[in-house]
N, C-alpha and C positions, 0 to 999 in steps of 0.2 A: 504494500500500500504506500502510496506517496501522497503526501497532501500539501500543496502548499498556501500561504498565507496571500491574502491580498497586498499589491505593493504599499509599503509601508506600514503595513501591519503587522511585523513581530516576525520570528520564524517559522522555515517550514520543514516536515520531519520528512522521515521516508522507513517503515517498519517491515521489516527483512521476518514474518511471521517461523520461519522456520529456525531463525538464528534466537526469536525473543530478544531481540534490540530493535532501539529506536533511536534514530540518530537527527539530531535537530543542528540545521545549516544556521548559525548565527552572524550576527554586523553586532560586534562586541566594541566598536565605536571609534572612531577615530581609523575609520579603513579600514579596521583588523578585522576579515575574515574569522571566526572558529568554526569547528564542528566540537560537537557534545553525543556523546553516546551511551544510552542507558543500556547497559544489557543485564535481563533480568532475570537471563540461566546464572549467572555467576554473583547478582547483588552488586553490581561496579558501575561506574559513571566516569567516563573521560575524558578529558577535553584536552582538544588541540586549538592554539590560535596558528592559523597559516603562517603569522610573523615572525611567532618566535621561536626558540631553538627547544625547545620541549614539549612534553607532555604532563598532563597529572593526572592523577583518577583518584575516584575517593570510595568509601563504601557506601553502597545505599541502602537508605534505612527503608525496611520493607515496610514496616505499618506507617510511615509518612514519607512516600517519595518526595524527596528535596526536588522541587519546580527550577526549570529551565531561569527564569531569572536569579535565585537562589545560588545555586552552581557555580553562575558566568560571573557573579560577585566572587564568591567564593575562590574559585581557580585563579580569577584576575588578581585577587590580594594575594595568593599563592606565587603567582607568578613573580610581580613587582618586589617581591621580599625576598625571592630566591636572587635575586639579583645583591640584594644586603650579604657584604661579605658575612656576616654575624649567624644568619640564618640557617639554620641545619636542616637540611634535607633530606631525607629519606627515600633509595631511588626503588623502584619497585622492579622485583622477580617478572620478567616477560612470561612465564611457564608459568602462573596463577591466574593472568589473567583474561587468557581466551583471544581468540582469533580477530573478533569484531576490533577490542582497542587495539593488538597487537597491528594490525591494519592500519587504522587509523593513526598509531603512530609509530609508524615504520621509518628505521634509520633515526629515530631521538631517542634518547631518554624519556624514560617515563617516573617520575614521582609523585611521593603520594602525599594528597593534600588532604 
């Protein structure tokens, strides 16, 4: 299934019913491209911004999926702090976390926010 948003309306997904992911195309502001992927065989949420030089994912809480603006908060202050020399990072085992982010974030690292 693919849906997308009317222009100027927010983003649009595209759900892969056999993989159980949902991957939502984002304008994270200022030009920056991401994609965001829920996949909900494994419990994990990923996001990539096209711009930058990584990946993150986080866990998803199953009795209140964390909403698409939620997330792009979320990863974005992930992001901008992993740039803080200070900031400790956490990089994530590619073999836990399934094909769909592994995809999504092929040749980066991936950390966990």
């Amino acid at each position: 299934m693919t849906a997308k948003a009317l222009e100027g309306e927010g983003p649009w997904l595209a759900k892969a019913w056999e993989e159980e992911a949902v991957t939502f195309h984002l304008d994270a502001g200022a030009n920056n491209p991401a994609t965001a992927v829920y996949d909900y065989s494994k419990l994990l949420i990923g996001y990539r911004s096209w711009l930058g030089q990584a990946c993150y994912v986080t866990r998803m809480d199953k009795d209140n999926i964390q909403g698409v603006d939620a997330i792009t908060k979320a990863f974005q202050y992930h992001q901008g702090a992993g740039q803080d020399e200070g900031f400790p990072m956490t990089q994530a085992d590619r073999s836990t976390l399934g094909t769909t982010i592994n995809i999504l974030c092929s040749h980066l690292p991936i950390y966990w926010a």
